[in-house]
N, C-alpha and C positions, 0 to 999 in steps of 0.2 A: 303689692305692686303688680302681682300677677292681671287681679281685678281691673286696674285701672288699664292694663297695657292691653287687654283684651277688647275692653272698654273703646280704647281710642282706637283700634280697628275696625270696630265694629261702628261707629259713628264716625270712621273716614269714609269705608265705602256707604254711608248712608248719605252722605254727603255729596258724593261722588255720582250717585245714582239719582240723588233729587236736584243737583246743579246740572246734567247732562238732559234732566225729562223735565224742567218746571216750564218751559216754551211749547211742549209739545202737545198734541192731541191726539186719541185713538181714531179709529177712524166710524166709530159709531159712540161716541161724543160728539155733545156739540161744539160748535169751534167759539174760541173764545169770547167771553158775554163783558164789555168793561160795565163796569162797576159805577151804580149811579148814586149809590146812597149804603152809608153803613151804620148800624143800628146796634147799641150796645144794651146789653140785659144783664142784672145783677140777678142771680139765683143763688135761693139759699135752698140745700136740700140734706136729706136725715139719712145716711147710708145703712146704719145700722138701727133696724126694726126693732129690735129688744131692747135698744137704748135711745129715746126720743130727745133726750136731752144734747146728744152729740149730733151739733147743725155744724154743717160746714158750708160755706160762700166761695163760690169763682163768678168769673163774667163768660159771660157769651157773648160772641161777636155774631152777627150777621150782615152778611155782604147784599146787595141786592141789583141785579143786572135788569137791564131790558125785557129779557126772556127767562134767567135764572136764576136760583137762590143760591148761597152757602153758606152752612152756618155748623158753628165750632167754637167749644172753648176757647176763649182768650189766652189763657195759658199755653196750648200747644200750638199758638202763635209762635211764643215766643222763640223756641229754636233754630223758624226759619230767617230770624233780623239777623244771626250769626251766620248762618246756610247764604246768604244775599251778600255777606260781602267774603264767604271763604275765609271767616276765623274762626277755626274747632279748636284751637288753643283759647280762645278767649271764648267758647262754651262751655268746656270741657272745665275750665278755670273758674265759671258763672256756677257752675252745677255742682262743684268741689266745697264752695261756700252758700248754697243753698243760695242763690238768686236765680234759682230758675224755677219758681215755683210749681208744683205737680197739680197733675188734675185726674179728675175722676173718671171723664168723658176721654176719653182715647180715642176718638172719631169724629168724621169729616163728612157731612150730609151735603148731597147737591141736588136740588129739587127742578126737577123738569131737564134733567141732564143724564139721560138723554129723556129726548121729546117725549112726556105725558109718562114718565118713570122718576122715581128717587135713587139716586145710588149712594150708598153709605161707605164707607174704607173705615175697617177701625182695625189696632194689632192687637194679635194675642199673643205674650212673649213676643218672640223676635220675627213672629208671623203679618204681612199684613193682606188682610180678608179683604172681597169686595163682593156687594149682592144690591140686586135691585127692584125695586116693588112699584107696582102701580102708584101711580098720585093718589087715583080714585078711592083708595082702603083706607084714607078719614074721611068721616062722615060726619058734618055737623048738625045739631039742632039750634036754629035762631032763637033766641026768648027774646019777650019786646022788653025787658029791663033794660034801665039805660042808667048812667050815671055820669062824672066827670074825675077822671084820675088825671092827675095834676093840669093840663093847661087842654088836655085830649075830653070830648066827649066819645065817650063808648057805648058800646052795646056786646050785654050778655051773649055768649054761645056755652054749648056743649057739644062733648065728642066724647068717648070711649076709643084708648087705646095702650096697648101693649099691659094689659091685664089693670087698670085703670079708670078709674073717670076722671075728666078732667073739665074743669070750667075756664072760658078765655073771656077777655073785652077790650073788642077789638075797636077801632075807630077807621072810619071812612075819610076821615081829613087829611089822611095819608095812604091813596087808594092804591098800596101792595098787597097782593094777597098771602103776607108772610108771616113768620113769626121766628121765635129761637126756638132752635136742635128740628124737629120734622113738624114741627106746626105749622100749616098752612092752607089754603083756601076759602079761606072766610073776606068780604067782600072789604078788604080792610086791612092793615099792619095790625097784629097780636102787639098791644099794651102790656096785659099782663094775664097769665098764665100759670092755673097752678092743681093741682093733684085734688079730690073733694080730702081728702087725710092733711094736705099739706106736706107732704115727704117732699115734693118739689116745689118749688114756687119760683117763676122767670117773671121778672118785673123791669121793662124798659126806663133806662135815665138816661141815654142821651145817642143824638141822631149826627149826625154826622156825613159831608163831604169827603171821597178823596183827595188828597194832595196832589196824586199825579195820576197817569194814564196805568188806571191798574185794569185787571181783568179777571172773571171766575173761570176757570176751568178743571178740567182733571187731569192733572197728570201722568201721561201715557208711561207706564213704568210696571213690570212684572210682580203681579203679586195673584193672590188665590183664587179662583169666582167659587162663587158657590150660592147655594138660597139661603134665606135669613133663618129659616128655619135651621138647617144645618149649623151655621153659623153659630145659633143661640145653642144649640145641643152640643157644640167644643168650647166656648166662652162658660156655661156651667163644667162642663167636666173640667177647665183649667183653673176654675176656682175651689174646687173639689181639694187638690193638692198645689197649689200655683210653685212651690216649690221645684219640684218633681218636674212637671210641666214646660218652666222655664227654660232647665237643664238641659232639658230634649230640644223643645227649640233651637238652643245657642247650639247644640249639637250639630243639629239639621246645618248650620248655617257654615261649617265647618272650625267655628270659633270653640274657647272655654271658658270655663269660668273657675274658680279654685275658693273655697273659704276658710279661714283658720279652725273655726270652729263651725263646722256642717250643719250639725244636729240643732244649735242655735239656728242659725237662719233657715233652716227647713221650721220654726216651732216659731219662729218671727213671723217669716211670709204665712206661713195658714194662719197666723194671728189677726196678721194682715184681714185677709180672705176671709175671714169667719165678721169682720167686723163693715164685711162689703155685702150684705146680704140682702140691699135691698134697690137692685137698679132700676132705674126709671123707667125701665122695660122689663118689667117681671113676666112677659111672655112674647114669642114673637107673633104680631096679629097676622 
């Protein structure tokens, strides 16, 4: 009981904090991009390197504005359709019976926001980070190979990133220069996308309208800056022990957390953690 009561305080005031800032802008963000086209990608990808056999599947969503990208797991969508009408009882209640499915990716990329930058927001524990990098640090190689993935004609690229090769094919018959998670500037929307190993693989099925007057932005709300580099050197140290790690965080934040049996979920979560050993970014470029 203790767990849960901590629980829902800790997801009131997160509630509270992202219903107060989801209108808002910094003032070196851009101001807000509405949203012309949204773009879904099925990814299958292999977490753990020692075992190739264990593939796991989420979606990616990609938002696509006038001037800016944003793109994120589909599942950590999901939190905000309960954050938009103010029911943490009917989250809290989704997440008790496991309909709120988890995800791997714990971050939020927004490309060209601000002007000719990427900013990424991802948490670690009860932390939430934020660092920003040039557009300009992918670099692609055109190849004239061409082909047709399902109704799209494409064309071969390469790039190198985040300890990686990666091959994309991209088409021009949908002239964004986007793709899922930070893939972008090829003369074209990213089809599909995938690691030369295959540990990742993002494959577009379906394109998509807004319903209503939506918009990308970032919401103006206190959390860490730092360089990605940094960033990358506390995200391995919390996987190191994420047990440990957590504890300190909920610490920081002045909450608790209590478990019947310790020793068990400290030998859970690094089970966890030992079985997460191969992120889609094995360095920061």
């Amino acid at each position: 009981m203790v767990f849960f009561y901590n629980l829902r305080v800790l997801l009131l005031s997160a509630f509270v904090v992202t219903i107060t800032t989801i209108n808002s802008f910094g003032q070196n963000h851009r101001k807000p991009d509405p949203i012309e086209v949204m773009c879904f990608y099925n990814v299958t990808y292999r977490p753990d390197s020692t075992d190739m056999d264990y593939v796991l599947h989420e979606e990616f969503t990609l938002f696509i504005g006038a001037d800016t990208y944003q793109s994120q797991s589909s599942n950590s969508l999901i939190p905000f359709l309960y954050i938009n009408v103010n029911d943490l009882d009917g989250f809290l209640s989704a997440m008790a019976q496991g309909k709120i499915p988890p995800t791997r990716f714990n971050s939020t990329h927004y490309i060209n926001n601000p002007k000719g930058k990427i900013t990424s927001i991802e948490n670690i524990g009860m932390t939430e980070y934020k660092y920003t990098v040039p557009m300009e640090s992918l670099q692609w190689i055109i190849k004239p190979e061409n082909k047709k993935i399902g109704n799209f004609a494409v064309q071969k690229a390469l790039t190198t990133f985040g300890g990686r090769e990666w091959v994309a094919w991209f088409t021009t018959e949908i002239p964004y220069s986007a793709g899922p998670y930070l893939f972008h500037g090829l003369p074209g929307l990213i089809v599909k996308i995938s690691d030369t190993r295959d540990h990742y693989i993002f494959e577009l099925h379906n394109i998509s309208n807004p319903e209503g007057f939506e918009f990308i932005e970032i919401p103006d709300k206190p959390r860490t800056t730092l360089s990605k580099a940094e960033f990358f050197v506390l995200r391995d140290r919390f996987n190191q022990n994420p047990h440990a790690s957590l504890m300190q965080s909920i610490e920081a934040e002045g909450a608790s957390l209590t478990f019947d049996d310790p020793a068990t979920a400290q030998r859970s979560a690094n089970e966890v953690a030992r079985r997460r050993n191969n992120p889609i970014e094995l360095k920061a470029d």
